[in-house]
N, C-alpha and C positions, 0 to 999 in steps of 0.2 A: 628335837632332832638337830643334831649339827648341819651347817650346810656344805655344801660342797668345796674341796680345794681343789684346783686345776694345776697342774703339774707339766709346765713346756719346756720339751728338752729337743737337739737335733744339730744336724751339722753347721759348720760355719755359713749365716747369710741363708740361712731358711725360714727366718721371719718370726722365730719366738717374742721379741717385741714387740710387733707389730698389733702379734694374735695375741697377746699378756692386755696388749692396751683396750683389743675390743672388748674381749673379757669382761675388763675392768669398767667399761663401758654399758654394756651390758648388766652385768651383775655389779651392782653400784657400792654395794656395803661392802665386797670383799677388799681384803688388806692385801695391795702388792708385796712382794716380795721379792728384791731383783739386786742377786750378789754382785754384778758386775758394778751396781750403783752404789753398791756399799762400798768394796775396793775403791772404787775412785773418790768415792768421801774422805776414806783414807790414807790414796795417794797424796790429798793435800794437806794432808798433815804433815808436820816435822817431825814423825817419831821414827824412833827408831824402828819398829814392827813397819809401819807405814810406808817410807825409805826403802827398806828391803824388797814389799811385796808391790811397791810403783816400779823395781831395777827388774822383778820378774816379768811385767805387766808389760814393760816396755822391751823387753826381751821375746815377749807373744809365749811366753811359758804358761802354764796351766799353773794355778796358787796353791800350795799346800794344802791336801782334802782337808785334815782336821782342823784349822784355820778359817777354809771356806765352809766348812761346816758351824764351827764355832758363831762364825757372821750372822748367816742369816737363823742357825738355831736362835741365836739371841733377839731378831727383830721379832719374829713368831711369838715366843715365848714373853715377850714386853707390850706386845700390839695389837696380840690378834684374841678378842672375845672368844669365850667360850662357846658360842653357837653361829659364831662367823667365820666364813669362808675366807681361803687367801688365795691367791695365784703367787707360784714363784716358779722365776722366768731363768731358765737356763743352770740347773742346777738339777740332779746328781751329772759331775761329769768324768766321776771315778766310781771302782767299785767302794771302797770303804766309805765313798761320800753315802752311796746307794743304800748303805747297810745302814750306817746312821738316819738315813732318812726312814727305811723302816721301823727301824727302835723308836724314833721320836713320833711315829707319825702313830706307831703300837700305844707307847705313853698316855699320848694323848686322847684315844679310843676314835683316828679318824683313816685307820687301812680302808672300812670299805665306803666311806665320802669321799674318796681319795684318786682322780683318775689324772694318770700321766699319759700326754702326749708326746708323740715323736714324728716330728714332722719331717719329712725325710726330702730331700732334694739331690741330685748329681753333683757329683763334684764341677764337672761341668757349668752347671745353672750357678755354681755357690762360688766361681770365679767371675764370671758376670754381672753375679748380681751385685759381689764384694767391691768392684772395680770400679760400678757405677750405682754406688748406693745413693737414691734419693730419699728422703722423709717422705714415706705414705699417708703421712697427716697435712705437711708444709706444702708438700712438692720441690722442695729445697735440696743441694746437694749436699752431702753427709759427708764427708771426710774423718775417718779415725783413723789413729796410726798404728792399728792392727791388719788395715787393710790394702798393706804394701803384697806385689805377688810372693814374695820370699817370706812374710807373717801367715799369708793365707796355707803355705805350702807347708808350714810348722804348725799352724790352727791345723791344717788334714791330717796331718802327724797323728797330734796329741789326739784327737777326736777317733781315730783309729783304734790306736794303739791303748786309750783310756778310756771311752767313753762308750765306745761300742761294744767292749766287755761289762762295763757298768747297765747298758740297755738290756744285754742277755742275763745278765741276774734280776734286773724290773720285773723283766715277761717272768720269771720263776717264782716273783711273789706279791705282783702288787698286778693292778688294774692297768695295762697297757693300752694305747690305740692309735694304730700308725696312719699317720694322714699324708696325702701327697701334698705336696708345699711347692710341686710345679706347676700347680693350677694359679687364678686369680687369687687376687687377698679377700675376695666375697668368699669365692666357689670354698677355700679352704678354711674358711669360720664357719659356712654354714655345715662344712663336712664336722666340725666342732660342735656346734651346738645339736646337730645328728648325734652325734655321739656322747653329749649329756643329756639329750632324752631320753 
């Protein structure tokens, strides 16, 4: 029997990291999976691919689905054993991401190991929390340069506009389960781990 994959997806600053880490904590053998860290593996590279999609990253554009697809298809498929679990953290955030995720996740025989989260929080809470983002591990304060008000206001954009069409085709084919993510960072893992029992 395969083990399970955890799938967090949701809006800007609703804590898919946070809840990827316990996860990973938790269930100790599973293989992360986290596109954002691959993009920035690649921002620092001088290539030419690399260059372009650091000029989108730093623009707060969303990166070309078949690209981001391409990424993390490739960690999966190099990394992750036959009868082991991954979490990947923030990813489909298109429909065509969404459908590739189906097809690969069909290939592999792990649709029904397979449950995605969608942790939902107010736009409200997700300028708050983006403004004063701490490390929930550190207590440290976090600064990325996504997290200006005019990036968060384009992250609402694209999340809208791409990603919430991407969640209404999930619910049509795969294992959904929306969790509130304005609760504490306990209260919304154990509402997680509720939901893999």
């Amino acid at each position: 029997m395969k083990d399970f994959n955890f799938i967090l997806i949701g809006p800007p600053g609703c804590g898919k990291g946070t809840q990827a880490k316990l996860l990973l904590k938790k269930f100790k053998s599973h293989y992360y999976v986290y596109p954002g860290e691959i993009f920035r593996k690649l921002f620092r590279l001088n290539t030419d691919a690399g260059n372009r999609i650091k000029k989108i990253g730093e623009q707060g554009g969303l990166q070309p689905e078949e690209f981001a697809v391409t990424l993390w298809m490739h960690e999966i498929s190099f990394h992750v054993k036959e009868k082991q679990g991954f979490v990947l953290d923030g990813s489909p955030r298109k429909v065509g991401e969404a459908e590739s995720l189906y097809k690969f996740l069909k290939f592999l025989d792990r649709i029904k190991t397979t449950i995605i989260f969608l942790i939902n929080i107010s736009k409200k809470e997700s300028y708050k929390r983006l403004t004063n983002r701490v490390d929930a591990i550190t207590g440290k304060d976090i600064k990325r340069v996504d997290d200006s008000k005019k990036k968060i206001d384009l992250r609402w954009k694209l999340y809208e506009e791409d990603t919430v069409p991407a969640v209404n085709w999930i619910k049509k084919h795969c294992k959904l389960i929306k969790i509130n993510g304005e609760q504490s960072i306990e209260k919304v893992f154990k509402d997680i781990l509720k939901a893999i029992k």
